[in-house]
N, C-alpha and C positions, 0 to 999 in steps of 0.2 A: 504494500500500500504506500500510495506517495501522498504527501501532503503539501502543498506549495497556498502560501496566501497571496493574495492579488490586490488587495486592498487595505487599509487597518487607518480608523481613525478615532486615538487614542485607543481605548483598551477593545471596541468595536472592530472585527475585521471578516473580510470578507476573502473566504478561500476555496479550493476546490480539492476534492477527494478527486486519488487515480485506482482503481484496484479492477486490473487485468486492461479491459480493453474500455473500461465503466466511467465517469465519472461523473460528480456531481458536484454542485454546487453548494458551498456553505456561506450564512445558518441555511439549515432545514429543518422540514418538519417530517416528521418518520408517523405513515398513520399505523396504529397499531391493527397488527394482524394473527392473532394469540394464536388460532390454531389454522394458521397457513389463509385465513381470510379475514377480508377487512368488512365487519360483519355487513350486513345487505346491498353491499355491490362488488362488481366483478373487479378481476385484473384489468381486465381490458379500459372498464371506469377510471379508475386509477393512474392509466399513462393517460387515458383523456384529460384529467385534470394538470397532468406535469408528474406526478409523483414518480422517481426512479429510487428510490429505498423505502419499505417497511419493515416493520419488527413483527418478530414472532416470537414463538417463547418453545425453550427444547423441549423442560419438563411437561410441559402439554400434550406438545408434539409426539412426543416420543410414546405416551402414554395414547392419545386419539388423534390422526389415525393409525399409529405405530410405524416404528421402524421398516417394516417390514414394505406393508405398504408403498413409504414414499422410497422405498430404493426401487420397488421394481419399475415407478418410474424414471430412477436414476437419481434422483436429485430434488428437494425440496419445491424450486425454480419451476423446475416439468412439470411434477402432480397439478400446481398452482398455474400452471399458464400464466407465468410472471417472468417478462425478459428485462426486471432489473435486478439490483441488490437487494440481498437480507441480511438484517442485523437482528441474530437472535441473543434474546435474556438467559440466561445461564439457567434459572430456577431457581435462585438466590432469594428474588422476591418473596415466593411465595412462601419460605421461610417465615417470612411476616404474616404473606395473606390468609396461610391454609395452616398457619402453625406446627409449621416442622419442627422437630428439635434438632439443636445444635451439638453434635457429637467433636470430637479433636479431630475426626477423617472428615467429616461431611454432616449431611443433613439427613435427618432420619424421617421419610414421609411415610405416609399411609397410602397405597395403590391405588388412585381412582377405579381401578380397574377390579382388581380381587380385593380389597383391603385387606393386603398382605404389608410387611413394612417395605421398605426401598430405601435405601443408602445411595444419597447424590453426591458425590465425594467429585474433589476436584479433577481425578482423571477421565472419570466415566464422564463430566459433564462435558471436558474438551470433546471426548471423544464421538457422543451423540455431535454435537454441533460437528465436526467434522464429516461425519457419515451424513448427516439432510445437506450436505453444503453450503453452509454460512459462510457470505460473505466477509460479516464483521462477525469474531467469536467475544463474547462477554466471558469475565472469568467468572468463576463462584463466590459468592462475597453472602455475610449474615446483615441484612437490613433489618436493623433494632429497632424495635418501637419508642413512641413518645409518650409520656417521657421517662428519660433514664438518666441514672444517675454516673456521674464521671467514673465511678471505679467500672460497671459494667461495661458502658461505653469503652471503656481503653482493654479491656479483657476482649471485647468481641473484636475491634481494629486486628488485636493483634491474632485472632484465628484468621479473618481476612486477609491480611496483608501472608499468613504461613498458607493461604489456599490460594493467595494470585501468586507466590512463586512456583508452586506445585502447578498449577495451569497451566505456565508460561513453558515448564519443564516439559508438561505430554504434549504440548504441540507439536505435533510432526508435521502437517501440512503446512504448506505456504499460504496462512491465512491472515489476515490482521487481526489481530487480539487486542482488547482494552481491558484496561483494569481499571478498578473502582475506589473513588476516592471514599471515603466512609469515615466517621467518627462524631454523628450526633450533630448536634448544636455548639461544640465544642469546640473554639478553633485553635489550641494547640493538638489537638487528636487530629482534626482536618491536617494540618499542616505537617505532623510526624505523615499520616497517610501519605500525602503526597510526597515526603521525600524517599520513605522506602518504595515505593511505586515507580519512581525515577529509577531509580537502583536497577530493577528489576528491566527498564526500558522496555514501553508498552509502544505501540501503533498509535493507540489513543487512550484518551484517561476520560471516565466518568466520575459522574459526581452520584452515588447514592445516597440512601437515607433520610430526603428531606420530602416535602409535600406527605408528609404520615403521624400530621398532628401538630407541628411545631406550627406558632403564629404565622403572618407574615414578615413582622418584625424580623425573629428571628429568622425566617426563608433569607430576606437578602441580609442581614448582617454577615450570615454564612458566607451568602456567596461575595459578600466584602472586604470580608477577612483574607479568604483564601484566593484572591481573586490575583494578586501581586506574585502571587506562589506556583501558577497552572505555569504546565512547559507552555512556550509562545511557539515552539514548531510542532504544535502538536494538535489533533481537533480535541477538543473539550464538549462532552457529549452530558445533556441534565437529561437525568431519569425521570421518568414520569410526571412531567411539567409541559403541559400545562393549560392554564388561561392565558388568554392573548394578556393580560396585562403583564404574567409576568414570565411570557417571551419576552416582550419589548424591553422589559429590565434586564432579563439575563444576557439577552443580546450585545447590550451594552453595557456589560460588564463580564465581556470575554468568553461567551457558551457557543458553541457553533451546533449542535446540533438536540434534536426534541423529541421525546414522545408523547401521547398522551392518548389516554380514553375519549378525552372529554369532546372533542367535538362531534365524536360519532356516536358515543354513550349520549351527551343533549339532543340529536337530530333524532336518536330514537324516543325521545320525551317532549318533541314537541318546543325542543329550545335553538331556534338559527341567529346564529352569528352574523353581524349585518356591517358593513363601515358607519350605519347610525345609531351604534347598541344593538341587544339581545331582543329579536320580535319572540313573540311568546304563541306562536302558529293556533294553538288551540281558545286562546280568548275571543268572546260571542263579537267583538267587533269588528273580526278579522272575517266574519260569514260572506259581507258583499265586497268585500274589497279588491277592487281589479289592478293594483298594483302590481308588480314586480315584488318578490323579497325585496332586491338592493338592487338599485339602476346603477350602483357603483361596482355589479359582479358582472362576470364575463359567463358563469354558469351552465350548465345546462337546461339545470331546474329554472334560473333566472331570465333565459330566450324565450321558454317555451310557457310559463306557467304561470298562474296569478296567483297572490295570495287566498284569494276567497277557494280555489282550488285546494290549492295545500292542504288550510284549514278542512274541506270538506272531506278527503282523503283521512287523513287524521283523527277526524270525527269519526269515519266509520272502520276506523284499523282497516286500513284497507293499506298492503305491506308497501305497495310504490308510493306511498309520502314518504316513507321511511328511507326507501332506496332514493327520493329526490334532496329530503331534509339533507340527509349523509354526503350527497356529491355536492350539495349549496354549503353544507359546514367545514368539508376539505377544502374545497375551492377556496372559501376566506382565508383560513391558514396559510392556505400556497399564496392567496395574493398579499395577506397580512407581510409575509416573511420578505417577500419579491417589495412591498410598498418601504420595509423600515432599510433594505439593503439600499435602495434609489435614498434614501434619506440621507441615509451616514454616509455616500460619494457625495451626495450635492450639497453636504456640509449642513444640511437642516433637520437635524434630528430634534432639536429643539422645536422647531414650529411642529413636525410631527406629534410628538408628542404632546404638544397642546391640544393641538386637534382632536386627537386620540383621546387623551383623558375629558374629552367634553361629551364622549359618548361610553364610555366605559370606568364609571366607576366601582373604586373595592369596594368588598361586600361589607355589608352592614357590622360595626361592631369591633370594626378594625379601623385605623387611624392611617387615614390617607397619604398624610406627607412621610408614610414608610415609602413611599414611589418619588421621594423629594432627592433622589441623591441625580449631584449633576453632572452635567457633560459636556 
């Protein structure tokens, strides 16, 4: 994997991923695709909107449809009718989400399948992500919950940091590998993370851990602290972030690439992301409205469809709002990403972000000027 940036202004920059004959363009947004799809639309949807990388997740994978499976079509890529990148999660996560336990070799789960146990230890997980052929391999990392306290905190860093050099060790394929920055709210743990993590010399470095309870305060102090500290030749990849609000902050403060739920988890509730705020598809005053979603999307859903449609879809579960909501909620993402890159070259990321916060504010209950840090 080559990494060359092309742009950078101040701690903002804008670069481009090589890996084989592929490349992309950074920041990006990676829409999440857990078990090989990105739920209610195609591959095909996907390069319509621009998208050339998603995430998938092995422990999933591996588990529905099985191994087996995706080899006989060769390769993850094939099953999926996906001619771009994949950047698979280790199953690190779901250590958190599905409450594995944390053994000194790995992680102790329960089979989705038999509920029998499963030990995810750091070479079996290089080794799945190498057999579906991951483009990007994630190491195995324990993502602690919130909150914890500093002695735990620095006990779990340090089984992480002894399972990203065991990772880095079974790679036998010429794949790029990232390792996971980790240690809480913490930022002498963050910053110990990131030095042994150098040590080890990763492709790229993630940031784990946060968006799992911690305020927002604490979200960007994190990535404040540690922000002086990320390699600068290197991508720097935030795990499961986010809201557009805080792309646009991580962005400018050094994150080149994203995943998240959220815009295809709200499109299936009825919640589209708009360049004028969040419309809310299912409220009664959306019934006659011959609008567009956003005359500022280029969309599919946005050419063809009116609001009063959508809403009526939606009203009667009927699954293609669902498959419209989903391509109107990536689309903004992809132009969200494409509008704040045109910003930071024509040196107005400032007016941007005016703009921006006059249609998206933080959520209730949290104190706004955490979005006050400048540039």
């Amino acid at each position: 994997m080559k990494f060359n940036i092309l742009y950078r202004n101040k701690k903002a920059k804008i670069g481009q991923i090589q890996i084989e004959d592929k490349y992309i363009e950074t920041p990006i947004f990676m829409p999440v695709g857990t078990f090989g799809v990105v739920k209610s639309i195609s591959s095909e949807d996907l390069e319509n909107i621009g998208f050339k990388i998603i995430l998938s997740n092995t422990l999933h994978l591996i588990n529905k449809p099985g191994k087996k499976t995706i080899n006989i079509h060769k390769n993850i890529q094939k099953f999926m009718n996906w001619n771009n990148l994949i950047l698979t999660d280790s199953g690190g996560f779901q250590h958190f989400s599905l409450n594995g336990k944390t053994t000194d070799n790995g992680i102790l789960f329960n089979s989705v399948i038999n509920n029998k146990p499963f030990l995810l230890t750091p070479k079996n997980c290089i080794k799945m992500q190498e057999s579906i052929n991951s483009n990007i391999i994630m190491v195995l990392d324990e993502c602690t919950k919130y909150p914890i306290n500093i002695k735990k905190a620095y006990n779990s860093l340090k089984i992480s940091m002894k399972w990203a050099k065991e990772c880095k060790i079974n790679l036998t394929e010429k794949k790029a590998i990232f390792g996971i920055i980790q240690g809480s709210i913490y930022p002498e743990l963050r910053k110990i993370s990131i030095k042994e993590l150098k040590k080890i010399n990763f492709d790229g470095y993630a940031i784990g851990g946060l968006s799992v309870g911690e305020s927002k305060k604490e979200f960007l102090n994190t990535l404040d602290t540690i922000s002086d500290n990320l390699p600068n030749d290197k991508p720097i990849y935030l795990m499961g972030i986010g809201y557009p609000q805080d792309i646009l902050e991580a962005v400018l403060r050094g994150i080149d690439m994203f995943d998240c739920v959220i815009p295809t988890r709200n499109a299936r509730n009825g919640q589209l992301f708009t360049s004028k705020g969040i419309l809310k598809i299912n409220k009664i005053k959306n019934k006659y409205n011959t609008e567009k979603i956003d005359y500022n999307c280029n969309c599919y859903t946005c050419s063809k469809y009116t609001i009063s449609y959508i809403y009526h879809l939606n009203k009667i579960n009927e699954t293609l709002g669902i498959r419209l909501n989903t391509i109107h909620n990536l689309t903004y993402y992809k132009n969200l990403i494409t509008n704040i890159k045109k910003a930071i070259i024509d040196n107005k990321i400032n007016e941007f972000k005016n703009e921006f916060y006059k249609f998206y504010k933080e959520e209730k209950n949290e104190n706004n000027n955490f979005y006050n840090a400048s540039y």
